[in-house]
C-alpha positions as CSV (number, residue, x, y, z in Angstrom):
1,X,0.0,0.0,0.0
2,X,1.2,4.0,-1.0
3,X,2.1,6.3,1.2
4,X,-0.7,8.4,0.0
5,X,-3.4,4.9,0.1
6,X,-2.5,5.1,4.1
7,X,-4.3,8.5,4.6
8,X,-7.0,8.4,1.2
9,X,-10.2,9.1,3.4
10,X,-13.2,6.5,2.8
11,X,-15.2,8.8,0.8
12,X,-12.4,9.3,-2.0
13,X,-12.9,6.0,-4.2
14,X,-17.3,6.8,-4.4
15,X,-18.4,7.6,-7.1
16,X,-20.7,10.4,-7.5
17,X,-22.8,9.2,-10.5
18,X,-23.5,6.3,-9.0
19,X,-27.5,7.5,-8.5
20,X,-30.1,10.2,-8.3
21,X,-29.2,13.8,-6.6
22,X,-25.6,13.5,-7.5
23,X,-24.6,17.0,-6.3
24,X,-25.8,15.5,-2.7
25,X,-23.7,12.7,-3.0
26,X,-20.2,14.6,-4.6
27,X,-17.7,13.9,-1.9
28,X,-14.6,15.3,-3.2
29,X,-16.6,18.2,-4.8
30,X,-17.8,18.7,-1.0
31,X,-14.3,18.0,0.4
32,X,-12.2,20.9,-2.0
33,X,-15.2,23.4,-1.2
34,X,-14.6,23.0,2.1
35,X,-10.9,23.6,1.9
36,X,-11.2,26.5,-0.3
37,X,-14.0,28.2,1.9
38,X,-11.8,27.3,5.2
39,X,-8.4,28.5,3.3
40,X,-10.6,32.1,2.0
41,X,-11.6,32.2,5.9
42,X,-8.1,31.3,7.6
43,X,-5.6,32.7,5.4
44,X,-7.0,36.4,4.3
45,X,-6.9,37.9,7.7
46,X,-3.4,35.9,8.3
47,X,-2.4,37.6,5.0
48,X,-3.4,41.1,5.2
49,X,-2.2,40.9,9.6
50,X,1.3,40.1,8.0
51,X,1.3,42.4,5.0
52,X,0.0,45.4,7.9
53,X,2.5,44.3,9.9
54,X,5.2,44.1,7.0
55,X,4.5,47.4,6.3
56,X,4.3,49.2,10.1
57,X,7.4,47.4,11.2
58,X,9.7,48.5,7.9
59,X,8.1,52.0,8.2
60,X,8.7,52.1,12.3
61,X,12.6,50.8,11.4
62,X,13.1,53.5,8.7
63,X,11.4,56.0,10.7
64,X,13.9,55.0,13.7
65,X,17.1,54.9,11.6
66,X,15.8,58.6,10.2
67,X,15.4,59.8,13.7
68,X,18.9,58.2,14.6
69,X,20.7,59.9,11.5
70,X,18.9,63.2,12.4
71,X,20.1,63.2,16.3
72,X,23.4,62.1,15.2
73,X,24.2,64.7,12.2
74,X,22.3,67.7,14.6
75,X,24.5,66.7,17.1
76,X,27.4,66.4,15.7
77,X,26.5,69.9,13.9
78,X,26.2,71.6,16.8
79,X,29.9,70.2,17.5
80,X,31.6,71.3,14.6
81,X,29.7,75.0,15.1
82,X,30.6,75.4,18.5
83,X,34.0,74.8,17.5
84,X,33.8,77.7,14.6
85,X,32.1,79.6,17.1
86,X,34.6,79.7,19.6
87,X,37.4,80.5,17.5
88,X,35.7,83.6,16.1
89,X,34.4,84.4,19.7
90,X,38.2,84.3,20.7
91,X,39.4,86.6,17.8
92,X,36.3,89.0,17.9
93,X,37.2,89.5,22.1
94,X,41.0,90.2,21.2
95,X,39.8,93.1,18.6
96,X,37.4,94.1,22.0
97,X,40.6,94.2,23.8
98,X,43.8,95.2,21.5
99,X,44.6,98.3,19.8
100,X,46.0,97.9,16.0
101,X,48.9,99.4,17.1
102,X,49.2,96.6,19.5
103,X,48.5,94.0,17.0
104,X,51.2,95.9,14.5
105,X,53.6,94.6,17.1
106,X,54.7,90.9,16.2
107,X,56.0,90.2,19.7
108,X,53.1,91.1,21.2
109,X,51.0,89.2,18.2
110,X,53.1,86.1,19.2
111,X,51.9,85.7,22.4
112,X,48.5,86.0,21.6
113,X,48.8,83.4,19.4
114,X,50.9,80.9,21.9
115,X,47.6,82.5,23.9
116,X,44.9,81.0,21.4
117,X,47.1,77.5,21.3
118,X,46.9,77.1,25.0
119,X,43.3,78.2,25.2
120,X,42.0,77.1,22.7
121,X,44.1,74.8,20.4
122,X,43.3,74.5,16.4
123,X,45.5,78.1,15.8
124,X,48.2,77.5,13.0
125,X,49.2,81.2,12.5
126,X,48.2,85.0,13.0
127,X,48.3,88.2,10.9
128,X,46.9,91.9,11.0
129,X,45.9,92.8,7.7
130,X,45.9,96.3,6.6
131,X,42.4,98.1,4.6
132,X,44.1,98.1,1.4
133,X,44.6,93.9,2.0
134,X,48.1,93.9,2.4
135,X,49.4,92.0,5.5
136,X,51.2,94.3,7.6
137,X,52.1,91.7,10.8
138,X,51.9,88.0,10.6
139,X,52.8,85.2,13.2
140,X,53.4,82.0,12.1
141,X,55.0,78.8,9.9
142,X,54.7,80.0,6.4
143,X,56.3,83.2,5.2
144,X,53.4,85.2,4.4
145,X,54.8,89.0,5.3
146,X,53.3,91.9,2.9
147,X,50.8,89.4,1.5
148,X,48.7,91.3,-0.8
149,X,44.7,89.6,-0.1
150,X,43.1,92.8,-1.2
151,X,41.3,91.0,-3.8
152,X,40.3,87.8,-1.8
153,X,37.0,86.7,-1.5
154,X,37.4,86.5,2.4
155,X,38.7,89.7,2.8
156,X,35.9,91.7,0.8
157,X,33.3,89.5,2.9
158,X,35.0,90.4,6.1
159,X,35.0,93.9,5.8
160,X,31.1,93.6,4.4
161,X,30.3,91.4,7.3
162,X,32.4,91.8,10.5
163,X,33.2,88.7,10.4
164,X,34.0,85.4,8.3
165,X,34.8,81.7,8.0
166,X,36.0,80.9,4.8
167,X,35.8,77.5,2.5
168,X,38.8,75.1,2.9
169,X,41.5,76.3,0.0
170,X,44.7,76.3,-0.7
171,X,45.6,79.8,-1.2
172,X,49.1,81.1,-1.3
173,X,50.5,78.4,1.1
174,X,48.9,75.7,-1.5
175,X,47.1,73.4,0.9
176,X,44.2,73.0,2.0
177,X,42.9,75.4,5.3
178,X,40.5,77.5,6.4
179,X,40.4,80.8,7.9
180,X,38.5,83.2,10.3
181,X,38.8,86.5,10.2
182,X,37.0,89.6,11.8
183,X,37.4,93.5,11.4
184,X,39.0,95.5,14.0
185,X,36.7,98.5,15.0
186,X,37.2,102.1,14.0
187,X,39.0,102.8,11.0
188,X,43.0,104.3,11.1
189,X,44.4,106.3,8.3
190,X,45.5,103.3,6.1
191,X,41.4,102.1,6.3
192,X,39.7,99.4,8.7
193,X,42.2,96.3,9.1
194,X,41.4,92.4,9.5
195,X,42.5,90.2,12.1
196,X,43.3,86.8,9.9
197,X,43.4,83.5,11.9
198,X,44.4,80.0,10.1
199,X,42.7,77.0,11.7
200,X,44.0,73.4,11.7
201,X,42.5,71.3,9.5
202,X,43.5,68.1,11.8
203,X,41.8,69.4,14.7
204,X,38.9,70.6,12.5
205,X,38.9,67.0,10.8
206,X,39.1,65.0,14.4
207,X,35.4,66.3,15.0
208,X,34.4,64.4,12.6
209,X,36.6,61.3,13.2
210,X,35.6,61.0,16.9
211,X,32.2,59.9,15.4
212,X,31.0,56.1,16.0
213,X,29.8,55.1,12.8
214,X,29.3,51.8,11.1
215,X,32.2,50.8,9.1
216,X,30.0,51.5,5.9
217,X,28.9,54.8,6.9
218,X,30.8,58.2,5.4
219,X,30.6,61.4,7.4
220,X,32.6,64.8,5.7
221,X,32.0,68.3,5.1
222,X,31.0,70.2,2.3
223,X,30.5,73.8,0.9
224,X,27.2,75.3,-0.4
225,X,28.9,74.3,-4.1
226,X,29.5,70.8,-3.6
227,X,32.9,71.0,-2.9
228,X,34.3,68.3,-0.4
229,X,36.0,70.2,2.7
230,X,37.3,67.1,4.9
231,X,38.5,63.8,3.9
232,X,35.9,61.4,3.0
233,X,36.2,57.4,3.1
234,X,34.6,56.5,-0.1
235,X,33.0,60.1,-2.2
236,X,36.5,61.7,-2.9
237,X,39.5,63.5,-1.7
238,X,39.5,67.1,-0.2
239,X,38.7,69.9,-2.7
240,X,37.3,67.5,-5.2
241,X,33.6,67.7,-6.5
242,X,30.8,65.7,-4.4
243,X,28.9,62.9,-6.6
244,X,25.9,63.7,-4.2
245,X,24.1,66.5,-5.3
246,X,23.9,69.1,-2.6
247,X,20.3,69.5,-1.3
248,X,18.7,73.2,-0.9
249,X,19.2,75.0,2.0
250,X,17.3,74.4,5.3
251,X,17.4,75.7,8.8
252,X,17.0,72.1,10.4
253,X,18.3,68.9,10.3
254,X,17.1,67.0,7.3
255,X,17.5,63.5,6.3
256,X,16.9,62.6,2.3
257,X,17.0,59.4,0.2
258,X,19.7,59.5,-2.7
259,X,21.9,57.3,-5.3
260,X,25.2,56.9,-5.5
261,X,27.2,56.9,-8.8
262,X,27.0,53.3,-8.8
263,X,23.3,53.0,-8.0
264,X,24.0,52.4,-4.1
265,X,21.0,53.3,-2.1
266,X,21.8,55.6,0.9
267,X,20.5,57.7,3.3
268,X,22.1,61.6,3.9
269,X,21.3,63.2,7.0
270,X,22.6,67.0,6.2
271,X,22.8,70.3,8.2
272,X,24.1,73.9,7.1
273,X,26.2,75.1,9.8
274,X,25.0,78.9,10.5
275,X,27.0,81.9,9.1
276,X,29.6,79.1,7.8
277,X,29.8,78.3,4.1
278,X,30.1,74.5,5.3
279,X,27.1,71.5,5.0
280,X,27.5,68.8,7.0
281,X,26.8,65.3,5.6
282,X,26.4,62.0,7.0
283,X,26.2,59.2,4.9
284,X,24.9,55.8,5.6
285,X,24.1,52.5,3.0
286,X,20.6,52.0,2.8
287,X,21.0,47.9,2.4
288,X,23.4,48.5,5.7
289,X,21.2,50.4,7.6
290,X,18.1,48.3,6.6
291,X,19.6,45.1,7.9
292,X,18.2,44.5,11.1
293,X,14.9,44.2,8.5
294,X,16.0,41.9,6.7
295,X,15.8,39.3,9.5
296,X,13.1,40.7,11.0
297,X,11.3,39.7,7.6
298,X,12.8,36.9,6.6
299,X,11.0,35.8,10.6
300,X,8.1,37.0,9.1
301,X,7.8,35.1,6.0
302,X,9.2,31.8,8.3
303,X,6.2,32.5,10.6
304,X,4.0,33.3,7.8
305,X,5.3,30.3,5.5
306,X,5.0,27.9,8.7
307,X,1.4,29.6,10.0
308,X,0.1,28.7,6.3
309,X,1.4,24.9,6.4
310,X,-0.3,24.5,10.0
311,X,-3.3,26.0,9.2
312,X,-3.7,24.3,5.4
313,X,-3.0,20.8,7.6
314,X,-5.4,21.8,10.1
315,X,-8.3,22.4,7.2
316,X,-7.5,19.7,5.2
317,X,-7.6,17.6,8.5
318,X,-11.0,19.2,9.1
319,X,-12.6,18.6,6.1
320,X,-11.6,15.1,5.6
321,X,-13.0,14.5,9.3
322,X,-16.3,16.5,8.4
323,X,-16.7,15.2,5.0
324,X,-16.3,11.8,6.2
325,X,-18.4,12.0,9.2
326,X,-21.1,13.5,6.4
327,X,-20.4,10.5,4.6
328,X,-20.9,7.8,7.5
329,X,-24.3,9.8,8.1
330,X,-25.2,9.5,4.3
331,X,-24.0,6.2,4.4
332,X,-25.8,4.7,8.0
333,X,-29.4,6.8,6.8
334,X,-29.5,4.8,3.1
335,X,-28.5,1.8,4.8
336,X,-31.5,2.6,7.6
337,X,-33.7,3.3,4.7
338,X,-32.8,0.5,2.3
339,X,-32.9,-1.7,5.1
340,X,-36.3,-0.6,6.0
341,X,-37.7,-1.0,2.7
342,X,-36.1,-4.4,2.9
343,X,-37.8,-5.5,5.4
344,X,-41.9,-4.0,4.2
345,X,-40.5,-5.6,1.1
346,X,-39.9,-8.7,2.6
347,X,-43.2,-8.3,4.9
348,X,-45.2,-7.5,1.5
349,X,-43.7,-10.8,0.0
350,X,-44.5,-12.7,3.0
351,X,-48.4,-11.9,3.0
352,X,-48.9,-12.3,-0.4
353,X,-46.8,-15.7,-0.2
354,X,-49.4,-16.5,2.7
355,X,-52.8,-15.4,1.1
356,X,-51.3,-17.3,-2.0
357,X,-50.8,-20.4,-0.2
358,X,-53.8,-20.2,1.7
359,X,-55.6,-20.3,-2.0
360,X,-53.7,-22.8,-3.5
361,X,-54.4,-25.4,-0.6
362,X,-57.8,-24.8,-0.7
363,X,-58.0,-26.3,-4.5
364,X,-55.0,-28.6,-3.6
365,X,-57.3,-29.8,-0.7
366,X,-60.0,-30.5,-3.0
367,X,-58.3,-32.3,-5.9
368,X,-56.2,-34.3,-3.2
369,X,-59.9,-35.6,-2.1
370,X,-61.2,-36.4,-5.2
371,X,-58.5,-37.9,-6.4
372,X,-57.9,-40.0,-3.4
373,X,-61.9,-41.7,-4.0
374,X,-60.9,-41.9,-7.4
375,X,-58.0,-44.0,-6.4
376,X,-60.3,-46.1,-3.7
377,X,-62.8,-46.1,-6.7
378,X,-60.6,-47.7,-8.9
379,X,-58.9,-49.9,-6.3
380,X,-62.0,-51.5,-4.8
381,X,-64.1,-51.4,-8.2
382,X,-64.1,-54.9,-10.2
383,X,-64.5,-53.0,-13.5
384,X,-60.9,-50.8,-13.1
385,X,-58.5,-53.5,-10.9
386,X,-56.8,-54.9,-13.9
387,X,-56.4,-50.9,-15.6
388,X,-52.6,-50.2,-14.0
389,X,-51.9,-46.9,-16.4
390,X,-55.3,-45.6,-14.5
391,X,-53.7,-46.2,-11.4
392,X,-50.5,-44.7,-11.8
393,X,-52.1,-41.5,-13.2
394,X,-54.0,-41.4,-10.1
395,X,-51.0,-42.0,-7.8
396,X,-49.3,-39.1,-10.2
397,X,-51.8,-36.8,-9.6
398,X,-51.4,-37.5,-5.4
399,X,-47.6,-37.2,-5.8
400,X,-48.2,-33.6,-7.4
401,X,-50.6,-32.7,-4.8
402,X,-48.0,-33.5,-2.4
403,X,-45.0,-32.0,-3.7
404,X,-47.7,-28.4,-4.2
405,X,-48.5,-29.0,-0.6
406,X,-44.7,-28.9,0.8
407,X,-44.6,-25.8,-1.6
408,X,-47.3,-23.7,0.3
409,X,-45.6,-25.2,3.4
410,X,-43.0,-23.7,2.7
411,X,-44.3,-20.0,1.6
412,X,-46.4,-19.9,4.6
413,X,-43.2,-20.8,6.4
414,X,-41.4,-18.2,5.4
415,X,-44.5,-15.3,6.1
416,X,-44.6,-16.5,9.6
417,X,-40.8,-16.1,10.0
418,X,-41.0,-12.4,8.3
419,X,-41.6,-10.7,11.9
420,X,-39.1,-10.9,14.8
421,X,-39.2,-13.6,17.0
422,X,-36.8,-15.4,19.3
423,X,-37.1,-19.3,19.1
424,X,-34.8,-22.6,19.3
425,X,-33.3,-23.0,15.3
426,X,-32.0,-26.4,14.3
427,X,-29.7,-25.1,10.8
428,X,-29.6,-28.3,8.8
429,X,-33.8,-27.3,8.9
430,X,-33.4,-24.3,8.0
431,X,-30.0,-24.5,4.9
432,X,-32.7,-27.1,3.8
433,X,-35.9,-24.3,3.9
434,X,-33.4,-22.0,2.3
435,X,-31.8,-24.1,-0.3
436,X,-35.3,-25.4,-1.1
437,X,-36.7,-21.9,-3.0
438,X,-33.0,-22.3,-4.6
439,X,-33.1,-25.8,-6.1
440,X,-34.7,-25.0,-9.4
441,X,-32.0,-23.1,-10.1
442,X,-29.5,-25.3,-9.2
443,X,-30.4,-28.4,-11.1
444,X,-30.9,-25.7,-13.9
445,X,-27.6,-24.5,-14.2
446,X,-25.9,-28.2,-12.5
447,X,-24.7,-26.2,-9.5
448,X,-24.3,-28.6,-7.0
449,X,-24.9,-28.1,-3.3
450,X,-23.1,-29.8,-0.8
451,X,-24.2,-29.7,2.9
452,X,-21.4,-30.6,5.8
453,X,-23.5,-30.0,9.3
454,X,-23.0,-32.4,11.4
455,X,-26.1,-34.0,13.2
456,X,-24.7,-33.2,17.1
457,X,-24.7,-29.6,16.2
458,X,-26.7,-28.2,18.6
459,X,-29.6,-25.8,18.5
460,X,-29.4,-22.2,19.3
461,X,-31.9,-19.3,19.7
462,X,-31.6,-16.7,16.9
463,X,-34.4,-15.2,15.2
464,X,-35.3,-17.6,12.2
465,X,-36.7,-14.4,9.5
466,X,-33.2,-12.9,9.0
467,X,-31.5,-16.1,9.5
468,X,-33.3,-16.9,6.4
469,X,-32.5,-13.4,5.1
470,X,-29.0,-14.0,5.8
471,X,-28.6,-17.1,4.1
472,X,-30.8,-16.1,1.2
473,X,-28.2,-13.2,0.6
474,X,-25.2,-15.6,0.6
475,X,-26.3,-18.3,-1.5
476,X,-28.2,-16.0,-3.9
477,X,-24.6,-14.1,-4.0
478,X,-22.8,-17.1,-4.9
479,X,-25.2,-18.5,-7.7
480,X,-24.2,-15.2,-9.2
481,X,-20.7,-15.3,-9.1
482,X,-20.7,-19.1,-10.5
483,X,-20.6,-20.4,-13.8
484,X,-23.0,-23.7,-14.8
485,X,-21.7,-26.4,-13.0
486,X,-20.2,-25.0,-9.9
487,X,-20.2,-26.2,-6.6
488,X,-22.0,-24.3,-3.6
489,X,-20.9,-25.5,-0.2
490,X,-22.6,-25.0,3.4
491,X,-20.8,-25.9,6.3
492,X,-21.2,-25.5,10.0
493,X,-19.4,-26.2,13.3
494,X,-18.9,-25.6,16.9
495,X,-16.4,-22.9,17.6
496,X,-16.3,-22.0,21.0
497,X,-18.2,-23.3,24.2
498,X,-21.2,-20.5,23.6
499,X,-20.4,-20.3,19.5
500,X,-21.0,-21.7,16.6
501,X,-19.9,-21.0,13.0
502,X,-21.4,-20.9,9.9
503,X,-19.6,-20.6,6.2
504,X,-20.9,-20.3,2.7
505,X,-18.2,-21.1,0.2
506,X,-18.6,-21.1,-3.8
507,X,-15.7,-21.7,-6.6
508,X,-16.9,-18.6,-8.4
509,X,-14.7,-15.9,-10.0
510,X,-13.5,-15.0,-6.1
511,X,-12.9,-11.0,-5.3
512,X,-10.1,-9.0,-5.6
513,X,-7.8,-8.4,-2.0
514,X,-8.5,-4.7,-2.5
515,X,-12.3,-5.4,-2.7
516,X,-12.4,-7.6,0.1
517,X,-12.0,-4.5,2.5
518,X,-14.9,-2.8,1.1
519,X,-16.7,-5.4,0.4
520,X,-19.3,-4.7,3.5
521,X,-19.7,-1.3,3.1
522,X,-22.9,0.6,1.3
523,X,-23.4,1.4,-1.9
524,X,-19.9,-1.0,-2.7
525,X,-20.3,-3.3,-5.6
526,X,-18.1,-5.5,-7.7
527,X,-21.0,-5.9,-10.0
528,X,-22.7,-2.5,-10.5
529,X,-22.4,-3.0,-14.1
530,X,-24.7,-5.9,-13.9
531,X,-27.5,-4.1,-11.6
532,X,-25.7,-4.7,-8.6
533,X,-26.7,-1.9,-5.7
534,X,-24.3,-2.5,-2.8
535,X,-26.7,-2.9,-0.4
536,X,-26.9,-6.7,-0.3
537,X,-24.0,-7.7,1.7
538,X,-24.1,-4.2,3.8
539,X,-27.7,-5.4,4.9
540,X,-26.8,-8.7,5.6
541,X,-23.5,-7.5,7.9
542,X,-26.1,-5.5,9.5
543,X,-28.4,-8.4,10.1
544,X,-24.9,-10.1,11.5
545,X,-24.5,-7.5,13.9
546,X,-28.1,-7.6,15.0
547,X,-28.0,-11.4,16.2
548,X,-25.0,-10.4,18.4
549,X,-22.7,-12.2,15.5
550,X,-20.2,-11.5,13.5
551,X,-19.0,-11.8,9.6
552,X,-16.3,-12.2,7.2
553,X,-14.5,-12.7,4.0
554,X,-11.9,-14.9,2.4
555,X,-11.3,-14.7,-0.9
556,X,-8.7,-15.8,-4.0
557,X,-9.1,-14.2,-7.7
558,X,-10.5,-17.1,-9.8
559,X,-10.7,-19.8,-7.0
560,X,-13.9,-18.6,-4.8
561,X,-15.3,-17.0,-2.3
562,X,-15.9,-18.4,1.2
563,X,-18.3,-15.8,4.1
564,X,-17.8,-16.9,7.5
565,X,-20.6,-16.1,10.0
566,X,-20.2,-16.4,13.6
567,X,-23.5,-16.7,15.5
568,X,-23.9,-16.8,19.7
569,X,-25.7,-20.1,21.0
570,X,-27.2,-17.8,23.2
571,X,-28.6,-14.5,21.9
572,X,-27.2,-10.9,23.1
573,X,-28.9,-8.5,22.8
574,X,-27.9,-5.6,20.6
575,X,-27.3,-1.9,21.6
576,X,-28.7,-0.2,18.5
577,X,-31.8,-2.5,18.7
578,X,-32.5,-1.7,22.5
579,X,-31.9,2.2,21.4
């Protein structure tokens, strides 16, 4: 037997043409609408919870990492301002404090800047720039005396302005720095001058580097134009253009979705750093940030993919219980009914076999009579003694008489033993009342009958009507499955001290080993094609099980057929008849 035969529910093999109302009786039809109605039911609201809940939990996550990159680039904003801020603060309070003739003095401009160093840190060198942009006093590394940055951008904006913080550049010392300068108040006769500060890049840069970012994530400066101000780990070197475009400007902290050169996916927090020409930019992979979503998913579709197995198992397991359990019911009610019309049938059969008996012996009565003076007639009558073909008619007639008597014996037999009733059965009495409406048949078609009871078994109490049925069945069963001149045998025997056992073989065609299984089961045939119905043997199991007895089957393809009937000596009484 297949793996798949093991767990094929009862119902599967019927077939649903097999009579009237076949939409009633469509099994699988029922079966697959009950899946497909339980699946609709189960799995839509499993299905839309889990695409809701898809969609919430990746929009919480990229709401959270938004929130993350916006706290982290504000805060590192307000960093890199406050260092900007201080610097100016620190040259705007030595204007407040220092006279340009002061500041003319290098000695004294040294020590402000060894001042700024100790204070503050991030100074690289100092100068005092005239109004005409010439650099009248300069402290520092590079040898920048009587500069001329009268047509600097810086300068122009410093004197416009106050104040200033320029772009990373190169300028006259050719590498990259940045510088903020502020205008000394009231104006002398050579025009207001400029206090010029250089900043350290490396200190400016470490604000940056101090970050803790992932190792995928790139966090630099940039100026309003796009140009890169502090080294970068993977979007170019200082000075060089930015393959991001540079969003608009805005007040707050924003946080945009962009593409890389290569088609990357990322997310850039930005923030314009006030009255600097610098945007900050954090940059983070959108793949490396979204990771913690990917497993979360992949759990999702594992819970989902595992919750649709369980729940398909559990409906299929449902269905085939209620569809079977619909099917048992079908099956028990036709058997009730069929078994029911069985029996007025066989009540029907038994009056009309009684009122037709009870007319036949009346004439049979009559012409035994007359045909016995007749016979008295000619035996004691001088005239017809020596007339022997007279005679023998005569004694014909009384044999025929006889044999139509044991006839309506039997039929009115067989009406009294329609109704239930309990009495003491001796079987070779009744396989010979049984086999007696058979014999015509037999001697028609040479089908012998062979009776092995032996004369000790002993009588039991059953209920003589369905033993009759019973029997009927069988034998009627096994004439049908023989060919002319087979061999019907009827054996019986004690099997146990309160059992005895019955058995009705034939050398038929036999029944296939799959068959067998079904064979007592309604509506199952192995001859439908010839008329059968199913019901004979599922009626006659039933009538088994009524006498407290029990049935079976042994069979072999091409050999024969032999049911087995065990019967009590003494009756029990059975539940479903009580009920």
């Amino acid at each position: 037997m297949s793996f798949l035969k093991r767990f094929k529910p009862d119902f599967w093999d019927t077939n649903p043409e097999a009579g009237p109302h076949k939409s009633l009786f469509n099994y699988r039809r029922t079966w697959r609408q009950a899946i497909a109605l339980l699946t609709v039911v189960a799995l839509v609201p499993l299905l839309i919870m889990t695409f809701l809940d898809y969609n919430v939990t990746r929009r919480s996550l990229e709401s959270e990492n938004i929130l993350r990159l916006t706290r982290v680039t504000s805060n590192t904003r307000r960093s890199v301002a406050y260092f900007l801020d201080e610097r100016k603060s620190a040259l705007q309070f030595i204007v407040q404090r220092e006279t340009v003739k002061n500041l003319h003095d290098t000695t004294r401009l040294g020590n402000i800047l060894r001042g700024l160093k100790n204070s503050f840190g991030g100074f690289v060198d100092i100068g005092l720039i005239e109004g005409s942009g010439r650099q009248v006093a300069y402290v520092g590394p590079y040898e920048l005396q009587g500069r001329d940055y009268g047509d600097q951008h810086w300068f122009s904006r410093t004197l416009e302005k106050g104040s200033y913080i320029s772009n990373v550049f190169r300028g006259y010392r050719d590498e990259p720095h940045l510088i903020v300068a502020v205008r000394c108040p009231g104006n002398g006769p050579d025009g207001p001058f400029v206090l010029r500060a250089t900043l350290d890049t490396a200190r400016f840069n470490s604000l940056l580097a101090s970050l803790d970012l992932d190792p995928g994530d790139d966090v630099f400066i940039t100026s309003h134009s796009g140009t890169i101000q502090t080294p970068t780990r993977w979007h170019g070197t200082v000075l060089s253009d930015l393959g991001l475009p540079v969003p608009e400007y805005s007040a707050k902290t924003t946080v945009l979705e962009a593409g890389e050169k290569d088609g990357t996916d990322v997310l850039v927090g930005y923030a314009f750093i006030t009255d600097t020409p610098f945007v900050l930019m954090i940059v983070k992979v959108t793949a490396e940030v979204m990771q913690p979503w990917e497993t979360i998913r992949m759990e999702l579709l594992w819970l989902l993919l595992v919750s649709i197995v369980v729940i398909l198992l559990v409906i299929v397991g449902v269905a085939t219980r209620m569809v079977s359990k619909i099917f048992i019911a079908d099956q028990t009610r036709a058997k009730t009914l069929h078994h029911m019309e069985h029996t007025n049938r066989m009540a029907s059969i038994g009056r009309l076999a009684a009122g037709v008996a009870h007319e036949i012996n009346n004439p049979l009565a009559i012409i035994n009579e007359k045909a016995g003076l007749i016979k008295d007639i000619f035996t004691f009558g001088k005239e017809y003694d020596k007339d022997d073909r007279l005679v023998r008619n005569v004694d014909s007639i009384l044999k025929s008489v006889n044999r139509c008597g044991t006839i309506t014996k039997r039929l009115l037999s067989f009406a009294r033993h329609i109704d239930v009733a309990m009495e003491q059965i001796e079987f070779k009495e009744l396989a010979s009342e049984v086999i007696g409406f058979l014999n015509k048949e037999a001697e028609y078609r040479s089908i012998s009958i062979i009776m092995d009871i032996p004369d000790d078994l002993p009588e039991f109490t059953s209920d003589r009507g369905k033993l009759q049925q019973i029997f009927l069945n069988l034998i009627n069963n096994a004439f049908q499955a023989m060919n002319d001149g087979g061999a019907l045998t009827i054996t019986a025997l004690r099997s146990g001290p309160n059992e005895l056992q019955f058995s009705v073989g034939d050398d038929g065609c036999g029944i296939p080993e799959e068959d067998c299984k079904r064979i007592f089961e309604p509506f199952f045939s192995t001859k439908k094609k010839r008329g059968g119905t199913g019901l004979g043997l599922s009626i006659t199991y039933g009538l088994v099980q009524e006498l407290g007895g029990d049935m079976a089957v042994a069979s072999e393809v091409g050999k024969g057929t032999v049911f087995t009937i065990t019967l009590p000596v003494t009756p029990t009484i059975n539940k479903a008849e009580q009920a």
